[in-house]
Every structure is written in structure tokens, then in C-alpha cells.
N, C-alpha and C positions, 0 to 999 in steps of 0.2 A: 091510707096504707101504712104498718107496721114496719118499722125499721128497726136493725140494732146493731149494736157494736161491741167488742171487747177487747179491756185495756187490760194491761199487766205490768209488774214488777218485780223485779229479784234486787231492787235499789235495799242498800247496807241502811241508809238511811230515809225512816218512817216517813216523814214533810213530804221527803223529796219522790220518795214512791209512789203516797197520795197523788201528788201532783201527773207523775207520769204516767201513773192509770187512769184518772181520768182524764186526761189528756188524749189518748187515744181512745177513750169508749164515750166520747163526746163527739167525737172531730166530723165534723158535718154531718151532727144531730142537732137542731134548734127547736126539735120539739120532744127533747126527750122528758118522759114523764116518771121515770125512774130507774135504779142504779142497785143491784144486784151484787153486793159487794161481799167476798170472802177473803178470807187471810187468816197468816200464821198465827198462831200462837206467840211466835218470838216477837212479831212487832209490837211499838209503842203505837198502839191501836189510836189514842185519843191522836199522836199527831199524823197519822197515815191520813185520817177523817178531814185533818185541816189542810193538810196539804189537798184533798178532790176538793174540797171549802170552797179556798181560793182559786177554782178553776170553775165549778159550778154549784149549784143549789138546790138541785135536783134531790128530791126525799131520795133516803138508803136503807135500803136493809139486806142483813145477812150475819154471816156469823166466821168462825175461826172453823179451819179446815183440818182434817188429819194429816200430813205429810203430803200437802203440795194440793195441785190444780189441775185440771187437763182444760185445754185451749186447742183450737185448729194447730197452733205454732207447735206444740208439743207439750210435756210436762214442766208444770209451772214448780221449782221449789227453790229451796235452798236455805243454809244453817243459820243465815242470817235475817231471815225472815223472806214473805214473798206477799203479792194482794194482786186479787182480779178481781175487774167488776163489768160486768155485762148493762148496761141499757139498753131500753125499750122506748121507741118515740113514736106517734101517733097522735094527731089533733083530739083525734076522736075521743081518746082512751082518757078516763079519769083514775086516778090510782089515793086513795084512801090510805095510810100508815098509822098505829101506832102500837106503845110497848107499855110494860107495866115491870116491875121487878115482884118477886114471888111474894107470897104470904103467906097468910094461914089457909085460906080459901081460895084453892087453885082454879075453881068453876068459879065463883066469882071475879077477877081477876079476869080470864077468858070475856064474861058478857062486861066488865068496861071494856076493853080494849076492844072488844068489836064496838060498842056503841060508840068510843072514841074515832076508830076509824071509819064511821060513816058519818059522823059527824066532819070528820077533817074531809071526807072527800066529797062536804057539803051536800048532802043528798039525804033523805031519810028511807031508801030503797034496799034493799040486800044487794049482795054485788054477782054479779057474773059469775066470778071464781075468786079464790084464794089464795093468799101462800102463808102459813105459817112457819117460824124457827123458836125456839126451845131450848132450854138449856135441858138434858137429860134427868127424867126425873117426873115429873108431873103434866107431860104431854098431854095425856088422854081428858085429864080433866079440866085444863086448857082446852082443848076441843070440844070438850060439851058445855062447857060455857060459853064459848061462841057461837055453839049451834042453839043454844040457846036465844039468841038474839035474832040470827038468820036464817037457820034453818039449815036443810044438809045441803047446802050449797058448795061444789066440786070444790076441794082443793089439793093442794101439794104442798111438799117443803121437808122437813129434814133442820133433826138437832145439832147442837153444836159439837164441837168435838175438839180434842187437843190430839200429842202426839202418843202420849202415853198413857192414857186412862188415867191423868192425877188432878181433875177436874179445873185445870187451866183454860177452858172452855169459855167464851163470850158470844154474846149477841151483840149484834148492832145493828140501833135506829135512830137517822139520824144524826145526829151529835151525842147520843145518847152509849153506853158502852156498858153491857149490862153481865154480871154476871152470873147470876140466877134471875129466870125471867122468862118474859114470851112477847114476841113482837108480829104484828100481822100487815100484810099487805093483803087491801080487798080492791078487787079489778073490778069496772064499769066499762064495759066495750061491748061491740057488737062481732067483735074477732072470736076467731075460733081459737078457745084452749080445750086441750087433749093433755089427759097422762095414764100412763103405762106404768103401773106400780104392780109388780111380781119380785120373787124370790126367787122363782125359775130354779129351784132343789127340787129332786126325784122322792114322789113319797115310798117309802120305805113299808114293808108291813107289820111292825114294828109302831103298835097301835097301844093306848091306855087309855084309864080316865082317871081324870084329875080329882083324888079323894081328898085332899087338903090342901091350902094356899093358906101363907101368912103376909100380913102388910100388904098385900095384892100383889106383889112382885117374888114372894119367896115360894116354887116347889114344894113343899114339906113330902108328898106323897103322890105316889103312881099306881092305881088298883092297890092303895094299902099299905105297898111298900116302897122302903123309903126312895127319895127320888134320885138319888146321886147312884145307887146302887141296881136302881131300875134302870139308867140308863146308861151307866158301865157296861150291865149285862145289854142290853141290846147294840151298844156299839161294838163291845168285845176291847172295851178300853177299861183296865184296872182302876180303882177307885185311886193307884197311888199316883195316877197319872195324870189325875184328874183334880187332882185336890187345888183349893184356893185358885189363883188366876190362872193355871194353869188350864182348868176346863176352858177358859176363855178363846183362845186358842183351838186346845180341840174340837171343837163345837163349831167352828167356824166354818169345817164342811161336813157338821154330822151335828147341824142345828133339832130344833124341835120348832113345832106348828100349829097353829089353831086353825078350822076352817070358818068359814063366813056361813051363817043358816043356809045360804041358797046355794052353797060347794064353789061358788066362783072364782074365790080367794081363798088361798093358805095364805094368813099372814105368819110371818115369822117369830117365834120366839126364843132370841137367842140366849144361852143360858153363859152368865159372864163372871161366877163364881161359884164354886164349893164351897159351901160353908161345913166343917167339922164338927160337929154339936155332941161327937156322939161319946163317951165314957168306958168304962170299964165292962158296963153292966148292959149298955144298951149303945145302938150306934143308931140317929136320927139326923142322917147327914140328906140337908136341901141345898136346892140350888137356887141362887137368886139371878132371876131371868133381867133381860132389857122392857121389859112391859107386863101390863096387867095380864093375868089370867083370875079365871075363876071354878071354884070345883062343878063337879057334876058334867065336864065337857072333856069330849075327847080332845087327847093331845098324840100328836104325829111325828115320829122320829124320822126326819128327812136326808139326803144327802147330795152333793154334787163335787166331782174333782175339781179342781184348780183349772181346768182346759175349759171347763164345763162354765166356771164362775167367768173366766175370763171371754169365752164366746158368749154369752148371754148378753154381756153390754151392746154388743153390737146386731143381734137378735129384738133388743127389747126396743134400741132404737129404731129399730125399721118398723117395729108394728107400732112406736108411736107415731112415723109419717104416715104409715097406711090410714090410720084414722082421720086425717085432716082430710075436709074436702077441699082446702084451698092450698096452695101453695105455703111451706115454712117461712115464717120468717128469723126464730129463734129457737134452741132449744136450754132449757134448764136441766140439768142431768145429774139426780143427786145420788152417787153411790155412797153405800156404806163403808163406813172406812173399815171396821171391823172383816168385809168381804176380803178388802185391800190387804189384811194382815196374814190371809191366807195368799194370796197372789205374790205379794213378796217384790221380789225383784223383777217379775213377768209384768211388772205395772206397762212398759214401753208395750206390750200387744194389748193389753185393752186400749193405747191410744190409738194402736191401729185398726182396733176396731171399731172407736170412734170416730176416727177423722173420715175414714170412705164412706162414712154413711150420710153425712149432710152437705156433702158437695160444696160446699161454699158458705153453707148457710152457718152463722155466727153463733158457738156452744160454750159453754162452759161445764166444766163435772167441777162437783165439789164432795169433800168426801164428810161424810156427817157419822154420828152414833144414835141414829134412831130415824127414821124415814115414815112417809105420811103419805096418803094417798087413798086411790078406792079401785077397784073396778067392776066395770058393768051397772051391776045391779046394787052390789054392795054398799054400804056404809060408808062414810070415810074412817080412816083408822089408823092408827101407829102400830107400825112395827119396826124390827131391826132384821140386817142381813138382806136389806131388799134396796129394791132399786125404784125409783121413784122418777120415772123423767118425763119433760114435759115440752111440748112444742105449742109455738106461738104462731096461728098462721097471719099470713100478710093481709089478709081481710074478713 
């Protein structure tokens, strides 16, 4: 049977934090198989790692969070840094780890690290399910290099993220503290994992296709015209309001979309700068999104209020219990922090619409810039502005 637990700290200093979260996300687990660990940015990461060290030796992975945690207790934060780490214990359960820092060859890269981590969790089988984390940026081709190795085997997980978009973002595995990179946890159990990955935005009729894409990530063009301007016009937001990070913002409830071939999934595409390109003569102003797109596909101008984004956490969590036939015993809850920057100060009611919904059962939210997952029939996939969470049942 699956067990877990979660520890926490707003400790000033790093050691002694380490120490105090795992101290509590240990405390009568002696068969815990791994350690789910997120944090600030502000912490001195390497000794937060020594301090759970010296308490256990249980593999880790996770990453730095956007301004703070959510816990059953409440919200985890504070200026001085903060760390939570959730474990999972079960005789049964084998759990496979490893990371790679980036290169030129981001699919490559992807199939070591998978063949690393079946190697570590000594098996030469695919796994159950997955979790990947990321540093923003070359996700998707991390992911097809490990499907490469395994196959579309379910996963979940969510990029790293800082407080301000200035790429102070890390991974972490094990001892290891990565800053551009990809780290994978491959699961070997017979337990039920479930996730529930939506964006839960209203599509809009407010429909195009995509005539040009630069670098995979840059807009250039919407039916032809340019795309900062095709989607001013469809929001009814001026191009001046829009410029540079500013869309970033905007777009946070009047995002853009891709559908999945079988319509099951809109995943998200959230568009996180203006780019200016344009002259005296000519104006070729794109927008550079959170993930790949590609021409010849339609793309969906979506939207949802702040009431809207803030009730969905707690909607998305119940249809991930509805999915388990067995009773929870954990859940992993990865929101976008990007959503978060819409919500604002409203953060305290997504806790309460977290915390009524697992009764007891032991959560973590972590907030990331780029979310992973699938539903249904779909693919697994990256996208951003969604919600990604996942439940662990106890058998």
C-alpha cells in the first residue's frame, strides 16, 4: 500500500530547512522510494540538498517554484526563501532517476536519460508512468527522445520556473542542481496513476491558421497577417499594450491554443512576448509563444476570468479522484505559475479550493512555466497556462 507525506520550510537558513523538510516528509515512512522536492529560487539550493542528505538518501527530484507552494497547511512562501518535498513509500514501487544538462541535441539527451533511468531502476522494461521537469525551452524534444526509448508511456511534470521570468530557474536530481537540463523519474508499480491535464479556457470564435512560424516558437503570421496584430484585433487589446513583456500578462486570460488530431485536448499556447520587428516601411511584429507550433494548423483564441482560473483548480481536482478506482493516496498538483500571475493576490482561494477536495489526503501544488501531460486518447505533450495534476492511488 502507498503512503506519503509532506514536509516544509520557510527556515532563513538553507542546511537547516533541508533538514526540517525532510524531517517531516520522512517521519514514519521507512520505505519511502522517493522525494518530490520544490523551492525557491532564493535558496542556496546545494545546501537545502545537504541538509534532507543528512536526514535521508532517498533519490530527489524537482525544481524551483514561482512565488511559493500550496500544502494542506496553507501557502508555503516567503522572501527569504522556502522548500517542500512530498514522498512516496511503497515496498512494491521501484522508481528509476536520472538528469543530463542540455546540449546541442535535445532528443538525444531525452533517450540517455531514459536509458539511464531504467538502467538505475535496474530493469530493462519501460516504466508504468513518468514524471519529467525541465528547464524552459527544449521540453518537447526531451520528450521525444524518451519516447523514443519507451514509448508513449503516461506521464506528467512541469518546468522550472523563477520569480520573475529572468531565468533563475533550476532542476534538481539528487545532488545534482542543474540549470539548463532535463531530469526524469520513471515509476515500476502496479498502483494506479491518473492525471488530469487541461487549461480549462473558453474557446473563443476567434479561429486562424498558422501561415508562418520561426525557430518553432515564434508566431510570425495568422491567415497572412501579422500575428501581434491579428491578435490585438481579436482581443480588442492595442498593439501598444501589448508590446514586449507586456503581452505576457495580457494573454494570461486571453491565451491562444492548439487542438490534439482527435479534439480532446486544447493544449495551451501561451504567447509571452512582442516582438517589434517592424520599420518605417513595413510592420512584422510576432509573438514568441511558451511551445512549439507549426504552420498549416489551426490556432484558437481562448479565454477565462480570474474566478474562472481560480475555480478550475479545484474542478480539475475532483475529476482527477473520479478517475482512480482505488482510494488516493497522494496528489502531485502542478499549476502554472504564469495562471498564478493572473490570480494575483486571489492566490488564498485557490488554497481553498484545494485543500476541501483531498480530505486528508497528502498534496503538494507547485507552481512551474510550462506543464506536461495528456488526456484521453492523446499524446503526451507540453504546454503552458494549464494544469497538470496527478493522483497516486494506495493500491
Amino acid at each position: 500500500m502507498l503512503k506519503s507525506k509532506v514536509g516544509y520550510s520557510v527556515n532563513s537558513d538553507s542546511f537547516s530547512a533541508g533538514i526540517e523538510t525532510a524531517t517531516k516528509a520522512t517521519k514514519d515512512l521507512s520505505y519511502a522510494k522517493i522525494g518530490f522536492l520544490y523551492t525557491s529560487e532564493k535558496n542556496d539550493i546545494k545546501s537545502l540538498v545537504k541538509g534532507i542528505r543528512s536526514i535521508t538518501n532517498i533519490p530527489i527530484i524537482g525544481c524551483t517554484s514561482s512565488g511559493g507552494l500550496i500544502v494542506e497547511e496553507g501557502i508555503i512562501n516567503s522572501n527569504s526563501g522556502y522548500s517542500g518535498m512530498m514522498t512516496l513509500a511503497d515496498k512494491n514501487m521501484i522508481v528509476g532517476l536520472a538528469c543530463h544538462e542540455s546540449g546541442k541535441n535535445p532528443r538525444a539527451i531525452g533517450r540517455k536519460v531514459a536509458i539511464e533511468a531504467v538502467e538505475n531502476a535496474k530493469t530493462t522494461r519501460a516504466p508504468a508512468y513518468f514524471y519529467m521537469v525541465a528547464t524552459p525551452k527544449e521540453e518537447e524534444e526531451y520528450l521525444m527522445g524518451i519516447q523514443d526509448v519507451i514509448g508513449r508511456v503516461p506521464m506528467f511534470g512541469g518546468s522550472a520556473a523563477d520569480d520573475e521570468v529572468k531565468g533563475n530557474w533550476k532542476v534538481i536530481c539528487n545532488d545534482k542542481i542543474i540549470t539548463d537540463g532535463v531530469a526524469v523519474a520513471f515509476f515500476y508499480t502496479d498502483n494506479e496513476i491518473v492525471t488530469t491535464y487541461t487549461g480549462d479556457y473558453r474557446e473563443t470564435e476567434n479561429i486562424g491558421l498558422i501561415t508562418e512560424v520561426k525557430d518553432s516558437r515564434v508566431l510570425v503570421s495568422i491567415d497572412g497577417i501579422s500575428a501581434l496584430r491579428k491578435y490585438s484585433t481579436w482581443t480588442k487589446i492595442s498593439p501598444s499594450n501589448l508590446r514586449g513583456d507586456k503581452l505576457l500578462y495580457a494573454s494570461t486570460t486571453k491565451p491562444l491554443g492548439v487542438k490534439d488530431p482527435l479534439g480532446n485536448l486544447t493544449v495551451i499556447r501561451h504567447p509571452m512576448f512582442a516582438n517589434d520587428m517592424g520599420t518605417k516601411t513595413t510592420t512584422d511584429d510576432t509573438i514568441t509563444l511558451g511551445n512549439k507550433i507549426v504552420p498549416g494548423t489551426a490556432i484558437i483564441q481562448l479565454e477565462a476570468t480570474v474566478d474562472e482560473l481560480i475555480f478550475s483548480t479545484g474542478k480539475t481536482l475532483r475529476e482527477t479522484r473520479k478517475q482512480l478506482y482505488t482510494d488516493p493516496a497522494a496528489y502531485i498538483l502542478i499549476h502554472c505559475g504564469g495562471r498564478k500571475l493572473a490570480i494575483k493576490d486571489r492566490l488564498e482561494e485557490v488554497y481553498e479550493q484545494l485543500v476541501n477536495e483531498p480530505k486528508g489526503v497528502p498534496f503538494i501544488t507547485v507552481f512551474t512555466f510550462g506543464e506536461y501531460g495528456y488526456d484521453e486518447h492523446s499524446a503526451n505533450i507540453c504546454g503552458g497556462l494549464m494544469l497538470s495534476f496527478t493522483a497516486f492511488g494506495e493500491n
